[in-house]
C-alpha positions in Angstrom: 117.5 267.9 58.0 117.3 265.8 61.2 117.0 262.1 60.0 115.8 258.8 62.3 118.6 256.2 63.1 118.4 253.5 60.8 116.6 250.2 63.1 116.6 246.9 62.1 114.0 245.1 60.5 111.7 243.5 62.6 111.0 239.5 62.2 107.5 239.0 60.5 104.5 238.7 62.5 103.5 236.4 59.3 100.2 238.0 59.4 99.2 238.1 56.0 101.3 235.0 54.8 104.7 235.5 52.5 106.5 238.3 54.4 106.8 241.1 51.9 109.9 243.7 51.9 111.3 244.3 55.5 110.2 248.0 56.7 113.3 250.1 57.6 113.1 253.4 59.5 113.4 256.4 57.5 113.0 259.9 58.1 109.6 261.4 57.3 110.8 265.4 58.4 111.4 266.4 55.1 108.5 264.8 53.6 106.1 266.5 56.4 107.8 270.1 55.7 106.5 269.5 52.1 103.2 268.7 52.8 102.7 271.2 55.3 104.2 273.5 53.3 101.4 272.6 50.0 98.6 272.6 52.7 99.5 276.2 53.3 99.6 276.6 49.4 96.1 275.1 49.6 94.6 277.2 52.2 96.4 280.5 49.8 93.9 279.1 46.8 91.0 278.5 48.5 91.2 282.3 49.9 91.3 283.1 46.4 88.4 281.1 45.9 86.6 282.5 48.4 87.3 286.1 47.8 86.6 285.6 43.7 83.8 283.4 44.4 82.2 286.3 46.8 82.9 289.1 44.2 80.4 286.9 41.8 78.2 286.3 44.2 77.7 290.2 45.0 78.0 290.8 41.0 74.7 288.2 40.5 72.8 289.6 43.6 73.1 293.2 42.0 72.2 291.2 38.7 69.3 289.9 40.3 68.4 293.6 41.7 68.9 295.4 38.5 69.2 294.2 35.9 71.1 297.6 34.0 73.4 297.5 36.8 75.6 295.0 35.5 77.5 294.8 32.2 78.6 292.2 30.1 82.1 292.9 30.5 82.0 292.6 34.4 80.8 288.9 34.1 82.8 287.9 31.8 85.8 288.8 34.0 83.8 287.2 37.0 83.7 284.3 35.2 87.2 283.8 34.2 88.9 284.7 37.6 86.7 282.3 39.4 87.6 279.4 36.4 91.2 280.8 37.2 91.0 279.8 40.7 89.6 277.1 40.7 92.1 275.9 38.2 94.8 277.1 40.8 92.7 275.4 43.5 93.1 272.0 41.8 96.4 272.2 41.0 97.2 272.7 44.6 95.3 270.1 45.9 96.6 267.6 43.0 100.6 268.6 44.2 99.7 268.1 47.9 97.4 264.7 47.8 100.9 263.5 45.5 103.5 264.8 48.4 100.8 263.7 51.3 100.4 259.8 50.2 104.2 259.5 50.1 104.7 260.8 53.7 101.6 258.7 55.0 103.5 255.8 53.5 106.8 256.5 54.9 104.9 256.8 58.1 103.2 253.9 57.9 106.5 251.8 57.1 108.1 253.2 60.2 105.2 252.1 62.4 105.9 248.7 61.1 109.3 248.6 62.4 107.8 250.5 65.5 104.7 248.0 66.0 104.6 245.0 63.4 102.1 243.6 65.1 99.9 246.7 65.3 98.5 246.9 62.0 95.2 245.5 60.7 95.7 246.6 56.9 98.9 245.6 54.7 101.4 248.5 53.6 99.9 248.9 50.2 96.5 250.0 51.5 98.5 253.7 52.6 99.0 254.6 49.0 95.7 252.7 47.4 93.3 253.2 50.1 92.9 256.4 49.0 91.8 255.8 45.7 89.6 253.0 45.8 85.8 254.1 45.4 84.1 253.8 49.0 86.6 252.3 50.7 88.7 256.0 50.4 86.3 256.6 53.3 87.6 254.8 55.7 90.6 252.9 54.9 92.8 255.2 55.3 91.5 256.5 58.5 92.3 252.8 59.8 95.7 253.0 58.6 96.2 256.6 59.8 94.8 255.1 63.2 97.5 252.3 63.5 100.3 254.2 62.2 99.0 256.8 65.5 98.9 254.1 68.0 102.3 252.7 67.0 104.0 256.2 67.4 102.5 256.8 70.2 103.8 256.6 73.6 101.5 257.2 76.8 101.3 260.7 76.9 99.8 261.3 73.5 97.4 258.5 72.7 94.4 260.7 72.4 93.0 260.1 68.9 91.2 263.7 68.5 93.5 265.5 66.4 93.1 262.8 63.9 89.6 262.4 63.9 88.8 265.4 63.7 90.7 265.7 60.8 89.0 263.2 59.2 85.7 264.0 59.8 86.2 267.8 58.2 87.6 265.7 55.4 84.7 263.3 54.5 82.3 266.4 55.3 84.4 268.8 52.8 85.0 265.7 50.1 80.8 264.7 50.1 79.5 268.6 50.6 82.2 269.6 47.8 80.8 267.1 45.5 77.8 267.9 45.7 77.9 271.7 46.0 80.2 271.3 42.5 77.5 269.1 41.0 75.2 271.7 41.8 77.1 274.3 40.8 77.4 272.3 36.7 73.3 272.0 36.6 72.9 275.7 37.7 71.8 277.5 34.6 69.9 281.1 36.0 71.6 284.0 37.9 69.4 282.7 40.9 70.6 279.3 40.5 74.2 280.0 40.4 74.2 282.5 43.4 72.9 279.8 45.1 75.2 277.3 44.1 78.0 279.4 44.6 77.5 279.8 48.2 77.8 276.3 48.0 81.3 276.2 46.9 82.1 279.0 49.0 80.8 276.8 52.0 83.2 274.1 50.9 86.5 276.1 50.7 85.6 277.0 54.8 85.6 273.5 55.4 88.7 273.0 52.9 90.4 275.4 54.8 89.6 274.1 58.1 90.5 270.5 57.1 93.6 271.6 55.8 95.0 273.6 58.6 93.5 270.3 61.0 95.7 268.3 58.6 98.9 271.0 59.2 98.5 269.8 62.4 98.1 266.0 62.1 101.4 266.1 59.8 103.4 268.1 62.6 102.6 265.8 65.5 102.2 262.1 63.3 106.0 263.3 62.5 107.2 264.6 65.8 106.2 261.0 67.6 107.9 259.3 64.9 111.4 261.0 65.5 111.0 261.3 69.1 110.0 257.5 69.5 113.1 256.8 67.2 115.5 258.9 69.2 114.1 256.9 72.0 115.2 253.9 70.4 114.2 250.6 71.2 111.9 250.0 74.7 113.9 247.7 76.7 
């Protein structure tokens, strides 16, 4: 594993009053090979999503059509290898938001000893803007967007890779919601075909979001060794 040369702190810009612990530079390589490594897992599940959730979607529009053309036994095992993976689905997703948040920190700390002054949230917001109801929907997009700017030299200040990122993320996390809200109140065959194109409509934009996210991880992580190697501007 390649690892950053260690920088010295830099002095507080005294921003946000008492100076908290002094960033260091630390490698975020084998943290990114993690979480691009779960994002693949990710993408694996929601394939099996997608192909189980299209299996019941054919076995309900033939249950629709006719109704002797279906048996008991065949949705029954519909049913349980779409439960099975979207149980595999969250799991996934569950392992990769854990690994993700711990390289976005580590990212964020180095940009403080990049930039100190380039940063318009504190540390902690990295790890807890993602949790906090509303704010999750664009707090972290703000740190993500000072953490770019401070790895960033000329060459690569274009902001595109990360919003668009972002935005399939906000559009999968509100359209999943709701397609899985719909897909709990569904109580006919009609009902749940139609909710399960729903969630099949999400895990495309899952998908998409993740492999956008692949590449966010890649480049966020390249800029922060090649900036390091760089070492300081002069």
């Amino acid at each position: 594993m390649s690892h950053l040369p260690i920088a010295p702190p830099p002095p507080s810009s005294g921003r946000y009053g008492p100076p908290g612990p002094q960033p260091v530079l630390r490698s975020p390589i084998g943290l990114s090979k993690a979480v691009m490594a779960l994002l693949g897992l990710v993408i694996v599940a929601d394939l099996f999503a997608l192909w189980q959730g299209n299996r019941s979607y054919q076995l309900l529009g033939r249950l629709l059509d006719d109704l002797g053309s279906v048996t008991a036994q065949e949705i029954d095992r519909a049913d349980s290898l779409y439960g099975a993976s979207g149980i595999v689905q969250f799991v996934a997703t569950v392992a990769t938001a854990a690994v993700f948040v711990v390289w976005f920190h580590r990212t964020r700390v180095n940009a403080e000893v990049f930039a100190p002054d380039y940063h318009t949230k504190k540390r902690a917001w990295a790890i807890w803007g993602w949790f906090v109801p509303v704010a999750n929907l664009w707090f972290p997009r703000r740190v993500a967007i000072d953490i770019w700017n401070a790895s960033a030299d000329a060459r690569s200040r274009s902001r595109a890779l990360l919003n668009g990122w972002w935005a399939l993320w906000l559009v999968n996390l509100i359209f999943g919601r709701l397609a899985g809200q719909r897909y709990s109140r569904a109580r006919t065959a009609g009902e749940i075909k139609g909710a399960l194109a729903g969630l099949m409509a999400s895990d495309v934009f899952n998908i998409a979001a993740a492999v956008l996210a692949i590449l966010f991880v890649h480049r966020l992580t390249r800029m922060q060794h090649e900036k390091a190697l760089r070492g300081p501007a002069l």
